[in-house]
N, C-alpha and C positions, 0 to 999 in steps of 0.2 A: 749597706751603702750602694753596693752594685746595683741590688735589684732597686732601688730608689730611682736611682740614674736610667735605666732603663725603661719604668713608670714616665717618667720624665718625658725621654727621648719617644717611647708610644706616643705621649698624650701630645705631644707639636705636632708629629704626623698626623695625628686626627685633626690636630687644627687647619694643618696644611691640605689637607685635601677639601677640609671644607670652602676654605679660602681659594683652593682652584676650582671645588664643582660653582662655587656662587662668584666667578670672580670678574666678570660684569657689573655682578650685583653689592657689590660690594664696593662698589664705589660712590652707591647711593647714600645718603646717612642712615635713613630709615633702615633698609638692611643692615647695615653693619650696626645696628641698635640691638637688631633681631638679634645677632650673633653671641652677643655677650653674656646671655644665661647662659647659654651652652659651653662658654667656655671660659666661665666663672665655676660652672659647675663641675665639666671635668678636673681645673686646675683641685678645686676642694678638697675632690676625693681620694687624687695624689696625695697631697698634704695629709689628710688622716691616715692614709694607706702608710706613709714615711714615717709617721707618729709613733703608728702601732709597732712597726717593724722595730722602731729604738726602741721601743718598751720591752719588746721580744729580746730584744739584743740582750739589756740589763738581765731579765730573767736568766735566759741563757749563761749570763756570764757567773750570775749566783750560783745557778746549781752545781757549773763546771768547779768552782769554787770548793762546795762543798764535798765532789766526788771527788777532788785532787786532795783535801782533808783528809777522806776516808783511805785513798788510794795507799797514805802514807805509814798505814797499820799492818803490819806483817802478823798471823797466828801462826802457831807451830806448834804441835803436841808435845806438853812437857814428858811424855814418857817415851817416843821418836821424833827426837826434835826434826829430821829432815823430813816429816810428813809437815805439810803444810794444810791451811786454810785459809784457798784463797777468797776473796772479793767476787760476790757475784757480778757479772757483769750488767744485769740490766736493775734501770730503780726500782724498787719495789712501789715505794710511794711518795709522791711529789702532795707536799702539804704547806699549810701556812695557819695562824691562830690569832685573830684581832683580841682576844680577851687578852691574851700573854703577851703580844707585843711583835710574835713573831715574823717577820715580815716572808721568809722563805725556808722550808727545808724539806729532805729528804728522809728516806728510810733507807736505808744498809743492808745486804745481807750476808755470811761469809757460812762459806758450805765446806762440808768433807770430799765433796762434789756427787753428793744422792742429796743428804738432809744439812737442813741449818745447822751451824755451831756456832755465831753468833749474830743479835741483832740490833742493830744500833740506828739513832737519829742524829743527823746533824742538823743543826738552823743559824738562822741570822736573824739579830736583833739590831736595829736600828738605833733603836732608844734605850732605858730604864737602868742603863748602869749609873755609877758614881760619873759628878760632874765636869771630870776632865777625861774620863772613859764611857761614856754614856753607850757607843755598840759593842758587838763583841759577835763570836762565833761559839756555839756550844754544840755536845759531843753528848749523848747518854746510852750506852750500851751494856745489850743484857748477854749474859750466859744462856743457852737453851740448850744445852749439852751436860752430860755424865763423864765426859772424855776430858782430862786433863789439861791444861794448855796455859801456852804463855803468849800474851801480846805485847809487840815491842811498836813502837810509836819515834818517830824521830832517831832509829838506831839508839834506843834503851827499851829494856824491859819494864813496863809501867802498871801491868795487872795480870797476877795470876790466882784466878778464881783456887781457893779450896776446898769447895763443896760444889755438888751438882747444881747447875742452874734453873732447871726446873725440878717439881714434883708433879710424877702422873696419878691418873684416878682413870683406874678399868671401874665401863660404864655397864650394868646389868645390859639383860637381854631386855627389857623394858623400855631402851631407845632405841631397839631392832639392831637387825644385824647387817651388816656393810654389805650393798649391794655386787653385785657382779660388772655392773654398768658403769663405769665411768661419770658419763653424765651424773646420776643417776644418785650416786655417793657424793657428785656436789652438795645436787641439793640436802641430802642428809646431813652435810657437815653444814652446811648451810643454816640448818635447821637448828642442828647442836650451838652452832654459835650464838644462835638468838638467844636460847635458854639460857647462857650464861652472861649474868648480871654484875657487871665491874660500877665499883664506887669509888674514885679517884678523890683525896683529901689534899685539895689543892690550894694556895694563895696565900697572904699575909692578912691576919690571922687563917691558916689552913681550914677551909671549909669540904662541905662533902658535895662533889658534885657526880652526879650519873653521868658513866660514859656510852657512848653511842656507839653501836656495832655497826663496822663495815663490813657488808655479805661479799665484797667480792675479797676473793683472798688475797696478801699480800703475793703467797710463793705458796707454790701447790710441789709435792716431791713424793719421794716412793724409795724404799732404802731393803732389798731383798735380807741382806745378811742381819739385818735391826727385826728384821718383819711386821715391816713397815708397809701395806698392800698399798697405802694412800695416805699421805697427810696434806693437811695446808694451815699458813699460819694468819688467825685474825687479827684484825685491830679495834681496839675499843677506843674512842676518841673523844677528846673534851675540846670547847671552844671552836670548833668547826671542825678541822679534818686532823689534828696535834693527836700521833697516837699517844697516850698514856700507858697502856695496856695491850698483849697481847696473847694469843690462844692459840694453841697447837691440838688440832684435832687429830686422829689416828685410826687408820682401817688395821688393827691388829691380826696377824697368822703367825703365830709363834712358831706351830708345830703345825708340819704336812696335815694329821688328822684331826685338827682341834676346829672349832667354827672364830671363823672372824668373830671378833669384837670392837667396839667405841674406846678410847682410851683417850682422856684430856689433861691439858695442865693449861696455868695461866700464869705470867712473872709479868713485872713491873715492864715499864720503859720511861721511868721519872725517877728523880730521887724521893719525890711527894711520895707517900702513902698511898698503898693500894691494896683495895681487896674484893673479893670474887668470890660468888656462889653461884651453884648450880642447881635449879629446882628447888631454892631457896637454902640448899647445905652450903654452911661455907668451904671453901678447896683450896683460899689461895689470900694469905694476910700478909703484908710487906710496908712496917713501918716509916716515916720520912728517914733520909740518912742525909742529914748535913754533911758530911764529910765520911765517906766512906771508904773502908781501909781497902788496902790494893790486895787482897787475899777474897774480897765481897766477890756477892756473883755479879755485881753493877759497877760500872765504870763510870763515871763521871763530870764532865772540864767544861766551865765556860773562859772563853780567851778573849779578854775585849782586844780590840783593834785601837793599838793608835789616833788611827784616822780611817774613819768608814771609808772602805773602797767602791765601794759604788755609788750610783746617785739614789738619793736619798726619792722616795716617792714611795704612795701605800699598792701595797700587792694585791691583788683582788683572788677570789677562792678561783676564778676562772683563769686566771693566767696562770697561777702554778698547780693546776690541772694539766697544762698542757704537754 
């Protein structure tokens, strides 16, 4: 609203000065005919410029939404409950899905503070629930840890994984060995991720759709005492940028004298079915779970709303990019 007001207050001063350098002339009709594109034109561009900015606004006020969601989930290691796992601080990934309805969401990620321990999505639906609850706000998060734990949501206890959330697969020397370089290990995780093939069985009746690899990583990390030299985790994505799936690549040094190795796993981030191969072996099968028990390595709540809190309008893939 400020900077509106402001736009505002610019754009008469331009009118004002035009009105003093012509202001003789200005009392001709003729001239002052002249004058009116020019400040028809400026007025316009205010106007669109005010537009964009409430569009901005609304985005803005979704995702804060959703981070205040997330903000509300405490981890804690069920085997040192006073070790925590907090909430990273920046989004990993700003998304939205015209096939699902999705109008806006995030990606989550909560660390030991080296490597992930868990990763979740939050979105906002506008539409497609039952007819006196048609939005809602949903929640689906995965285990990518070995490490025990309890998440509490609202001061309760609501999911404690009892099995490890991923399975890894040590990758021969056949897809080389982890650079020295930084850069350089990008691109080979880069690489690695292309070769793995995610099929997301999604919809009513649940169909097979191929999910699309994001090269740039969500969260890139390095975990000394794990020997972890590099990791970074991908997203494989159905209906535009809606991760379904995601990949944890690894620069492995176990041992001071051992050679780096490739090491991968792939878990869901749907309750849909999912499943994954690598150079055509499969690595990674995870059937639909309507209802998944609070002991799963998957968390996941939709909440409809009352009454949708924001204004209702479609989200374009370039505004929540931004």
């Amino acid at each position: 609203m400020k900077s509106n007001l402001m736009r505002c207050f610019v754009s008469w001063i331009l009118i004002g000065a035009i009105g003093r350098g012509h202001r003789g002339l200005l009392m001709k009709i003729s001239n002052l005919k002249s004058q009116i594109p020019i400040v028809v034109g400026i007025l316009s561009l205010f106007v669109i410029a005010a537009a964009a900015d409430d569009k901005t606004s609304v985005a803005d006020q979704r995702i804060a939404f959703l981070r205040e969601k997330m903000e509300r989930i405490r981890l804690r290691s069920a085997d040192s409950p006073q070790t925590k796992f907090p909430l990273h601080e920046k989004l990993a990934l700003r998304w939205s899905n015209p096939v699902s309805g999705v109008v806006d969401g995030g990606v989550f990620i909560w660390t030991d503070g080296r490597r992930p321990v868990v990763i979740g999505k939050a979105f906002l639906r506008e539409t497609g629930g039952p007819a006196e609850t048609p939005s809602s706000w949903s929640e689906a998060i995965e285990s990518v840890t070995s490490v025990p734990f309890v998440m509490q949501a609202d001061g309760r206890d609501v999911w404690k994984p009892a099995s490890p959330g991923v399975r890894y697969h040590d990758l021969g020397e056949t897809e080389g060995q982890p650079s020295d370089n930084e850069s350089a290990r990008l691109t080979q995780m880069r690489g690695l991720a292309r070769k793995i093939q995610v099929i997301g069985n999604w919809g009513q009746p649940p169909t097979d759709w191929q999910l699309r690899t994001l090269t740039t990583p969500l969260f890139r990390y390095a975990s000394e005492p794990d020997g972890i030299v590099d990791g970074a985790v991908f997203a494989y994505t159905q209906g535009g940028t809606n991760p379904e799936a995601i990949a944890l690549i690894e620069a492995m040094a176990t041992e001071a004298k051992s050679k780096p190795h490739w090491r991968i796993a792939v878990t869901r981030l749907t309750s849909y079915g999912v499943r994954a191969s690598f150079n055509d072996n499969l690595i990674a099968e995870y059937g639909h779970l309507k209802n998944a028990p609070l002991d799963a390595t998957f968390y996941g709540r939709s909440n409809p709303f009352p009454q949708y809190p924001f204004p209702q309008a479609e989200t374009t893939a370039k505004e929540t990019s931004k």
